[in-house]
C-alpha positions in Angstrom: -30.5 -17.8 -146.0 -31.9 -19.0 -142.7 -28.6 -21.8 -142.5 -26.4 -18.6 -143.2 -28.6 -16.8 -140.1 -28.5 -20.1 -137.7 -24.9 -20.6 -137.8 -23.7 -16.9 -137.8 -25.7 -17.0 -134.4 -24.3 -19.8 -133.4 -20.7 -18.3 -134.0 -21.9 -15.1 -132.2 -23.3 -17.2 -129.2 -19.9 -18.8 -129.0 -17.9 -15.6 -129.4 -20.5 -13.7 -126.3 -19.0 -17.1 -124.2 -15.7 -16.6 -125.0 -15.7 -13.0 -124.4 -17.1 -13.9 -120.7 -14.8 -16.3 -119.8 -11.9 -14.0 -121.0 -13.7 -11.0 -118.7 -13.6 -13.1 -116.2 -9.8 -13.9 -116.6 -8.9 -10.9 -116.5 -10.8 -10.1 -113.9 -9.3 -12.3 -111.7 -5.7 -11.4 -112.9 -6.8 -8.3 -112.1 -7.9 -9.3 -108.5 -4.9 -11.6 -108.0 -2.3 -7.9 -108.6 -4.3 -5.9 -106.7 -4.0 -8.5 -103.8 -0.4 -8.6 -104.1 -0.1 -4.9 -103.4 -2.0 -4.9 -99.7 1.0 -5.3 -96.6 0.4 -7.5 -94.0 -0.6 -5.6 -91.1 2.5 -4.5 -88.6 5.6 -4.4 -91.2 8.4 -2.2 -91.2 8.7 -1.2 -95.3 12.4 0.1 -94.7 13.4 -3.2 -93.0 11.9 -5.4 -95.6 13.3 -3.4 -98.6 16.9 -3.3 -96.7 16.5 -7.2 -96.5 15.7 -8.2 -100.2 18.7 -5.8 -101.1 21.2 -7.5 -99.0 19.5 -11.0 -100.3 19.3 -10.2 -104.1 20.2 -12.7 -106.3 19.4 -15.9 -103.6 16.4 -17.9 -102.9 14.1 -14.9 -102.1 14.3 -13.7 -105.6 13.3 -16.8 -107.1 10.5 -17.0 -104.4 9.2 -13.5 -105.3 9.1 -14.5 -109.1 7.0 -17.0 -108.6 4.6 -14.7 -106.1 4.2 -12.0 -108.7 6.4 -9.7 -106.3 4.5 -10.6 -103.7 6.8 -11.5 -100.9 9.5 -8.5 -102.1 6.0 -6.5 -100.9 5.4 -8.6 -98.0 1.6 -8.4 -98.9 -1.2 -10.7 -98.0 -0.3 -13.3 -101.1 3.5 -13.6 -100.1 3.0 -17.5 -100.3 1.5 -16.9 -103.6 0.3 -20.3 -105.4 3.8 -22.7 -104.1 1.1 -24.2 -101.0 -0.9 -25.3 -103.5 2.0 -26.7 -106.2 3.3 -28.4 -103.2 0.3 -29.6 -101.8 -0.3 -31.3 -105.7 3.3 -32.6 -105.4 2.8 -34.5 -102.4 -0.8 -35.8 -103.5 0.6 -36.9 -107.0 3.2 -38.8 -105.5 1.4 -40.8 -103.2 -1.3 -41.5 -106.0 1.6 -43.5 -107.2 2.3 -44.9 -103.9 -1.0 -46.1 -102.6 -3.5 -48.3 -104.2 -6.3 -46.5 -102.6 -5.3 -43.5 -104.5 -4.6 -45.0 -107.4 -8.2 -46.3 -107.3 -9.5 -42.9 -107.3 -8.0 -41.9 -109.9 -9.8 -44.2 -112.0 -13.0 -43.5 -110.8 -13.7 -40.6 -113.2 -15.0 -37.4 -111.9 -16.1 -38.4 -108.5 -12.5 -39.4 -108.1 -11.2 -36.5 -109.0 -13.3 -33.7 -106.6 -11.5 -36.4 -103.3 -8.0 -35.6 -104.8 -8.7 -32.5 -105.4 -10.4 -32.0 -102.0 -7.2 -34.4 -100.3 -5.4 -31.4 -102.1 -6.7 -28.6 -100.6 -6.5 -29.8 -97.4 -2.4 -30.2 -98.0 -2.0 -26.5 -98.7 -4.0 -25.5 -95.4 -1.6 -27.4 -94.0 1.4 -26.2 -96.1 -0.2 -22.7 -95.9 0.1 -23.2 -92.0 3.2 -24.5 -92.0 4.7 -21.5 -94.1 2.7 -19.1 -92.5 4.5 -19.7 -88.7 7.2 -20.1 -90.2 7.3 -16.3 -91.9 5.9 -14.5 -89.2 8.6 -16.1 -87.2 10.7 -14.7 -89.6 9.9 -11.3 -89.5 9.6 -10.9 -86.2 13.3 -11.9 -85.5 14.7 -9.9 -88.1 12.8 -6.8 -86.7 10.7 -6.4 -89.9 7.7 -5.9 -87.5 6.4 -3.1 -85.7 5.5 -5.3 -82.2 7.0 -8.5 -82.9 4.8 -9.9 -80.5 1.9 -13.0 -80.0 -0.6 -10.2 -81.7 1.7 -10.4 -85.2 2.5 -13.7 -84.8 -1.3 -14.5 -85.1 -2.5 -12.0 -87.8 0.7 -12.1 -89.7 -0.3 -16.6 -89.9 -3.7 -16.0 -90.0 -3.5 -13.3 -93.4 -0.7 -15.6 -95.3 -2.7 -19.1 -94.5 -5.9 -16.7 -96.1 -4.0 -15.3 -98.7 -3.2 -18.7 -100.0 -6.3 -20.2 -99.6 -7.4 -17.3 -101.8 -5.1 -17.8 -104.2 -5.7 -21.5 -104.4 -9.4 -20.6 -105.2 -9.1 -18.2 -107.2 -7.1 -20.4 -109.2 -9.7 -22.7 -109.6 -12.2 -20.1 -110.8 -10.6 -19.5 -113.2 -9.7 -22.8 -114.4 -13.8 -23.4 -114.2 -15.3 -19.8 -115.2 -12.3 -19.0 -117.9 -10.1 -20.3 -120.0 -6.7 -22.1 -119.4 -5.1 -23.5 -115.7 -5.8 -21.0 -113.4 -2.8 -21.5 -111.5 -0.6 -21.4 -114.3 -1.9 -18.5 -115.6 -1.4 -16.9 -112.2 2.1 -17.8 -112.3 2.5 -16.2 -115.9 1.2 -13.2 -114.7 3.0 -13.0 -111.6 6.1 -13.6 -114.0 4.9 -11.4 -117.1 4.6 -8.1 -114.1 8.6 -8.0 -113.5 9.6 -8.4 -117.1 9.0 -4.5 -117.4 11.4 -3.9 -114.2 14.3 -6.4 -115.0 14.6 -4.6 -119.0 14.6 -1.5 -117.2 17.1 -3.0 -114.4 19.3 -4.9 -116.5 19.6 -1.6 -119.3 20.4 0.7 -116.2 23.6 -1.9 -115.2 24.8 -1.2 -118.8 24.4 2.3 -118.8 26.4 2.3 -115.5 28.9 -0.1 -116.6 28.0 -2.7 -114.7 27.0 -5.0 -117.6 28.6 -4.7 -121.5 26.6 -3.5 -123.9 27.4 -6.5 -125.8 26.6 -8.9 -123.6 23.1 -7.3 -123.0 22.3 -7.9 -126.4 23.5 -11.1 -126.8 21.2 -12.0 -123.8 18.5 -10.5 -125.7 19.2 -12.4 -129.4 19.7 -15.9 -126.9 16.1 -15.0 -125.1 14.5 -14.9 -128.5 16.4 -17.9 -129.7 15.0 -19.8 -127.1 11.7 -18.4 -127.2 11.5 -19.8 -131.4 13.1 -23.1 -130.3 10.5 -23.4 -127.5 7.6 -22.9 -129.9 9.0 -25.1 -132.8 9.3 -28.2 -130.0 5.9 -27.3 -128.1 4.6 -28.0 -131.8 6.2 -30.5 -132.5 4.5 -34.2 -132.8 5.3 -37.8 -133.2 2.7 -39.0 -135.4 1.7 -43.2 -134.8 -0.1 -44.3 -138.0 -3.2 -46.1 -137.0 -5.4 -48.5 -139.4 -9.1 -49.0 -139.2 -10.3 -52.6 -140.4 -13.5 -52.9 -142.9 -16.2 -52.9 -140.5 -20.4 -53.4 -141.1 -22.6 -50.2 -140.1 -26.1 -51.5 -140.6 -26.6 -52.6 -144.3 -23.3 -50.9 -145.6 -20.1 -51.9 -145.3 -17.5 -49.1 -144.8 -14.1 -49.4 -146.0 -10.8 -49.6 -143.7 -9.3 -45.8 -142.8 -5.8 -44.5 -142.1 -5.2 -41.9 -139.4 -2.6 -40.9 -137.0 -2.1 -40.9 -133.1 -0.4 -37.6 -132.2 2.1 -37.3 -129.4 3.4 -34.4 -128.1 6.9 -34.2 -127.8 7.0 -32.6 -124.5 4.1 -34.0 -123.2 4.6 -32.7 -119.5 4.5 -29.2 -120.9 6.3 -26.7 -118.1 5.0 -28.8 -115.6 8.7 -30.5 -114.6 10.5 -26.7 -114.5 7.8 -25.4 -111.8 7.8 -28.4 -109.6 11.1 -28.6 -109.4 11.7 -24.9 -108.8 9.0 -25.6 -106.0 10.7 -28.8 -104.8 13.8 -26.8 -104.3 12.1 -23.6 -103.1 10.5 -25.2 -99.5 14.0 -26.4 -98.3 15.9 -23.7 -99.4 13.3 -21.0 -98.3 13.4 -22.5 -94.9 16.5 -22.2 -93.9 16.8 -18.9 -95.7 14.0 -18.1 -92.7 15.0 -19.8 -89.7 19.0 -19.0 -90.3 18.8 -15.7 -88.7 19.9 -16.4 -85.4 23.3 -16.9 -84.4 23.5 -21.1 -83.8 21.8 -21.6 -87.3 24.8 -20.0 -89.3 24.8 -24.0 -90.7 21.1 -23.4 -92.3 22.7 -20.0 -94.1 24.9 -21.9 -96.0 22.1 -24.2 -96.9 20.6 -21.6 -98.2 23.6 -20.3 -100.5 24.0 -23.7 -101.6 20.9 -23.6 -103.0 20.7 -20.7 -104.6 19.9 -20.4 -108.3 23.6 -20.0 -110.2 25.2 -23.0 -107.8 26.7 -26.1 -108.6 24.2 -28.4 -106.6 20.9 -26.2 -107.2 21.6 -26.4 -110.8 22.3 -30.1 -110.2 19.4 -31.1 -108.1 17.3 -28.7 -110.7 17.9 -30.8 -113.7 17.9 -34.0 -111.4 14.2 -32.7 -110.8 13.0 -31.6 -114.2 14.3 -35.5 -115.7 12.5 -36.8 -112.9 9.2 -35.0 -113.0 9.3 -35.2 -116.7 8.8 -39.0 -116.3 6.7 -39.2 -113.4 4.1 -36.6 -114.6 4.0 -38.1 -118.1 3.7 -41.2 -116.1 0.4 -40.6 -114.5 -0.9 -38.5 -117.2 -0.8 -41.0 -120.2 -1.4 -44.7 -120.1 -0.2 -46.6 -123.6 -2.4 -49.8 -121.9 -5.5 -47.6 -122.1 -4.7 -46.1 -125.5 -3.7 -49.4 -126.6 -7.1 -50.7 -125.7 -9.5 -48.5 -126.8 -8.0 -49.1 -130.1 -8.6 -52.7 -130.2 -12.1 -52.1 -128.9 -12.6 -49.4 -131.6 -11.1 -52.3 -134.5 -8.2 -50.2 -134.9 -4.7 -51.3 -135.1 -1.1 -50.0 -135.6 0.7 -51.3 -138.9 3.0 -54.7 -138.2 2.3 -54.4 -134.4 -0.1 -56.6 -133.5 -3.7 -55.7 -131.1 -3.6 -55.5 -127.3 -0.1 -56.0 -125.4 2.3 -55.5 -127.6 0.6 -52.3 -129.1 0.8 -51.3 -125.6 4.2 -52.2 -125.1 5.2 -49.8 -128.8 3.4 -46.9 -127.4 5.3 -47.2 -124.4 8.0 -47.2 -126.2 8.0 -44.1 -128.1 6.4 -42.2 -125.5 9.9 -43.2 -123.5 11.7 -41.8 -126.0 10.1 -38.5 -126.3 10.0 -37.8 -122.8 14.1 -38.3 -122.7 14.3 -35.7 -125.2 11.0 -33.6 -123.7 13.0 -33.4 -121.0 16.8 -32.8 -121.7 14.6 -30.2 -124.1 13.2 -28.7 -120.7 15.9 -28.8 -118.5 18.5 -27.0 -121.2 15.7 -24.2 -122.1 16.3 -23.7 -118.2 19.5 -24.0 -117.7 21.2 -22.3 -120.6 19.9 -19.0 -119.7 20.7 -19.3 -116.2 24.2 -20.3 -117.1 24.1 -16.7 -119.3 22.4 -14.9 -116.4 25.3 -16.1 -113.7 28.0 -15.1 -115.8 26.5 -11.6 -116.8 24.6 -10.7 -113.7 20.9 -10.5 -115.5 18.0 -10.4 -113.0 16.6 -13.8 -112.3 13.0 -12.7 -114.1 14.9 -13.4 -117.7 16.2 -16.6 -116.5 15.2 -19.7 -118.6 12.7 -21.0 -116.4 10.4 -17.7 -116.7 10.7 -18.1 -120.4 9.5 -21.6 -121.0 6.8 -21.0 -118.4 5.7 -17.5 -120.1 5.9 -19.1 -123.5 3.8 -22.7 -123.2 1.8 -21.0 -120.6 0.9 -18.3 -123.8 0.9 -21.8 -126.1 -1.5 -23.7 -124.2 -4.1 -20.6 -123.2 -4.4 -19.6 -127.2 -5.1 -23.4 -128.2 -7.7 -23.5 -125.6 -9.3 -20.3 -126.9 -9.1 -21.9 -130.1 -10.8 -25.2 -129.3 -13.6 -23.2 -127.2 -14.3 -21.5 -130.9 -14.0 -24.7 -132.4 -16.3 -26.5 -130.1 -19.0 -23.9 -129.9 -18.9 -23.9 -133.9 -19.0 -27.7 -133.7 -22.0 -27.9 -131.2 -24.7 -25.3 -133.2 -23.3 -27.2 -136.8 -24.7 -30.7 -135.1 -27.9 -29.4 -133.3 -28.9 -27.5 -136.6 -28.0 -31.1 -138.5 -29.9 -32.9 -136.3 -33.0 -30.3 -136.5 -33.3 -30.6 -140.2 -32.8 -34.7 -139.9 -35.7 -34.6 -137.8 -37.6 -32.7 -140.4 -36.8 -34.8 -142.8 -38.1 -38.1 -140.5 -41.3 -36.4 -140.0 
């Protein structure tokens, strides 16, 4: 009777943690729409709607997805989290470029708070960067009230703040709650226009402008690819691993079979949003600095990268194959793996200890990634193709889906594995209580 009691506290001490972390998740969420609803001081509304109309369908649109509607509203969090995806970007490639870096890495967790602090320091700078570049925007597109040194000022100073935030917030989150906090920003940011585009995309078919048909093909394709993305995020390549007979004290335990699960996407959605991102800076550029009359040549840098043509689709899949590898890379060492195994007494059938396990993981792990990432980059891509060709907004595109989906994935299995853990920690301490007992 008192086990039964100790362990349904323990379940109800885990559950009153979980339910504060998930407060607090949404209370941030919460937070994070309610900042992307407050203008930046000095904008003309009229001006900035009349602008995203006579954009729709470009660059901006796929910037405002990714801001939660944020820059559509000009508010405070237009940047939204791309300074800080960037900023990570830059940092993970030159972790592969420097030693010094690459040393860090290995240093644990002391390692890990410079990076992260090298990081933050990037998206200042990126926040900066964007932040001119914006206000400059406006003002010569007469989106501001007084375009002048006043607005140029606040309207840097409350973007560079508004990402800052955002970058912060996202780390709360990922801290104090449960899941990435930046991904989960993204979702939501994503997750708020789904209501809008249905509503959008059924009004173009009730006026004609889309078939019927179509519409619901759209719809029977979106839920296709939302089953086929769950059935490969599930999927795993299973390495069957040996345990030679080994002496514990006086007994001698017998040799054990398990298995060494690999994901088949192992990068997750993290290839589709940094290359979205990757594409976004260049492209969102010259869509802001090709106002004037001698950079016509930066507007058609900006169409040509729009989502729908031939070389953003191009450089878009270029980017997801490339990413695919390089964060899989630095995320999952077969020379580590195939180490602690050998120091563990473990080994994989007919492949002998050390290198050439090493070398086998390696191997596979190859493999998966090129079909993790030709997975990834036609989830993307096929919709888009569909959205292109039936003038669907951009928020049902591929991209939103895998990110909505995996982001869904990966937050549940951590809520999971928070249950499991807490479960997992009272079942040992009441163990090692009644072991104690027992010594006595």
């Amino acid at each position: 009777m008192a086990a039964n009691q100790g362990q349904l506290a323990g379940v109800q001490a885990g559950l009153s943690e979980l339910r504060s972390r998930l407060l607090f998740v949404l209370f941030a969420l919460l937070v994070y729409r309610i900042g992307t609803h407050i203008p930046i001081p000095g904008i003309n509304p009229d001006q900035l709607k009349a602008l995203f109309d006579q954009n729709q369908g470009g660059v901006l649109d796929l910037f405002n997805m990714f801001s939660g509607g944020a820059l559509e509203r000009m508010s405070i969090l237009a940047l939204g989290p791309m300074p800080y995806i960037t900023s990570s970007i830059i940092m993970n490639l030159m972790s592969m470029m420097y030693p010094s870096l690459q040393q860090l890495r290995k240093e644990g967790e002391a390692g890990r708070r410079k990076i992260t602090q090298y990081t933050r320091y990037g998206t200042v700078a990126i926040g900066l960067v964007q932040g001119m570049s914006l206000s400059a925007t406006l003002a010569n597109q007469g989106l501001a009230f007084d375009p002048g040194l006043t607005f140029y000022f606040v309207g840097t100073l409350t973007v560079l703040t508004g990402a800052v935030f955002v970058m912060w917030l996202g780390e709360q989150i990922t801290e104090r709650g449960v899941g990435n906090g930046i991904s989960l920003l993204i979702f939501c940011g994503i997750v708020s226009g789904f209501p809008s585009a249905i509503g959008q995309s059924f009004e173009a078919a009730r006026q004609g402008d889309i078939n019927i048909i179509a519409l619901l093909l759209i719809g029977v394709l979106a839920i296709a690819v939302i089953a086929f993305v769950v059935f490969v995020e599930r999927g795993q390549r299973r390495i069957t691993v040996n345990y030679a007979k080994r002496q514990q004290g006086r007994r001698m335990v017998q040799g054990q079979s398990t298995h060494l699960p690999l994901k088949i996407n192992m990068a997750g959605v993290i290839p589709a949003i940094f290359a979205s991102s990757l594409l976004l800076a260049p492209a969102s550029m010259a869509q802001w600095f090709g106002s004037g009359e001698s950079m016509g040549w930066l507007q058609e840098i900006a169409l040509v990268l729009s989502p729908g043509q031939p070389l953003y689709i191009l450089l878009f899949a270029a980017g997801i194959v490339f990413f695919s590898f390089f964060y899989t890379a630095i995320t999952f060492d077969p020379k580590e793996i195939a180490d602690n195994l050998k120091k563990q007494g473990a080994y994989v059938p007919g492949i002998r200890p050390g290198q050439q396990t090493a070398k086998y993981i390696d191997d596979v792990v190859t493999r998966l990634t090129i079909f993790g990432a030709i997975y990834v980059t036609c989830v993307c891509l096929l919709p888009e193709f569909m959205v292109v060709a039936f003038n669907v907004t951009y928020q049902l595109g591929g991209t939103a889906i895998l990110i909505v989906v995996v982001v869904a994935m990966d937050f549940m299995s951590q809520v999971q594995a928070h249950l499991m853990s807490s479960q997992y920690a009272k079942l040992m301490e009441k163990s090692n209580l009644k072991n104690y007992g027992k010594r006595k």
